[in-house]
C-alpha positions as CSV (number, residue, x, y, z in Angstrom):
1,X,-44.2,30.0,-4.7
2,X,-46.8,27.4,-5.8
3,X,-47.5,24.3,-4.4
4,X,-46.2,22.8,-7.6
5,X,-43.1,24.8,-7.6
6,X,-42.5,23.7,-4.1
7,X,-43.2,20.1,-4.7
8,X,-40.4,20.5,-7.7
9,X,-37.6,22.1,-5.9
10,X,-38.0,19.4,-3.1
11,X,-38.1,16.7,-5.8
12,X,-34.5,18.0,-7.0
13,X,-33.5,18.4,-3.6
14,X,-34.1,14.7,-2.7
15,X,-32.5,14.1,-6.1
16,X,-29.7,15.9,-5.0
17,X,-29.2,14.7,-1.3
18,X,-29.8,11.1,-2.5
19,X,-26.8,11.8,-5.3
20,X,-24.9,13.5,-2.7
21,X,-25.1,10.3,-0.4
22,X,-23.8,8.3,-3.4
23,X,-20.6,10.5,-4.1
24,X,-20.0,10.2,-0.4
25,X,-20.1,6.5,-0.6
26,X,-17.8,6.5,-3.7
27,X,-15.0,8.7,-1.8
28,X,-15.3,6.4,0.8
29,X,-14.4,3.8,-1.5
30,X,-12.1,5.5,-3.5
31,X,-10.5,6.1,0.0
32,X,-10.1,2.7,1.2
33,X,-8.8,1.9,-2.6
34,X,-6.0,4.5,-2.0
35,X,-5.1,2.8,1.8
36,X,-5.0,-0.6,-0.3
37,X,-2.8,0.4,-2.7
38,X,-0.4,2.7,-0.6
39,X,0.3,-0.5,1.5
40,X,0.6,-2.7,-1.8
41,X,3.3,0.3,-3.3
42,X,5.2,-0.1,0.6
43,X,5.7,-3.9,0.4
44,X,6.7,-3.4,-3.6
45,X,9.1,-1.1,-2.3
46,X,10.4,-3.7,0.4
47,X,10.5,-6.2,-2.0
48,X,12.3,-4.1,-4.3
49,X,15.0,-3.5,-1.7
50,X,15.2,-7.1,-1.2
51,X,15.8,-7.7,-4.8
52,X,17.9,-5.6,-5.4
53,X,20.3,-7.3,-2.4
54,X,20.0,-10.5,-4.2
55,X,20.8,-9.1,-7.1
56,X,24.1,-8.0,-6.2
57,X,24.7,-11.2,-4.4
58,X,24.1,-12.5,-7.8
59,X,26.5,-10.2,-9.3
60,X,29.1,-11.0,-6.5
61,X,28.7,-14.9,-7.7
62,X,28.8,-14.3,-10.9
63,X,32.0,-12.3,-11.0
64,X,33.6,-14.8,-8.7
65,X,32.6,-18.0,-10.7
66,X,33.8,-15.7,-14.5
67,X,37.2,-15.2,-12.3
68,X,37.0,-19.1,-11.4
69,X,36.3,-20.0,-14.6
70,X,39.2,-18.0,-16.1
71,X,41.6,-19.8,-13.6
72,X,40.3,-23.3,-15.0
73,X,40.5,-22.6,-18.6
74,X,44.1,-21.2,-17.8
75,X,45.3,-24.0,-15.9
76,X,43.4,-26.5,-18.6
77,X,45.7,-24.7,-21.0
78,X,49.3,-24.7,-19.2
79,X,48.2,-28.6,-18.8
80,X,47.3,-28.8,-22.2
81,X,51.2,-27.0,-23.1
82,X,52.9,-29.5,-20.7
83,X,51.3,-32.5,-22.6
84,X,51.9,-31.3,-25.4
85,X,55.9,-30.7,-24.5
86,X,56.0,-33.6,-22.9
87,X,55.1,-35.8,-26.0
88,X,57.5,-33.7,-28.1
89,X,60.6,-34.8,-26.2
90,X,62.4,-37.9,-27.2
């Protein structure tokens, strides 16, 4: 091997070690992104579960103010009837 041939290969072999040193530093990045977002998915995943509670408290006041609701408008009715039986008689 030449002197020039051996200046070459360790030319691309700095080239290589230096590119090497970068792809290290970019899984170690990539890594620390992954740590980030696996603890962002577990509190999305707690505050799912949360949600989701409300939302069947929600549901649970909803169905109980529709049932409300119904009871009013019936009553509002049978007192509507009554008046109106009331202002028939003579």
């Amino acid at each position: 091997m030449t002197n020039d041939q051996f200046k070459q290969v360790m030319t691309a072999f700095r080239e290589v070690n230096s590119q090497l040193r970068e792809i290290k530093g970019d899984v170690a990045t990539l890594k620390d992104d992954v740590a980030i977002l696996k603890s962002d998915v577990s509190i999305l995943k707690k505050d799912m579960a949360g949600q989701k509670v409300i939302t069947a408290q929600l549901q649970k006041h909803a169905e109980h103010a529709s049932t409300t609701f119904d009871f009013i408008k019936e009553k509002l009715i049978n007192h509507e009837r009554d008046i109106y039986a009331l202002k028939r008689r003579p």
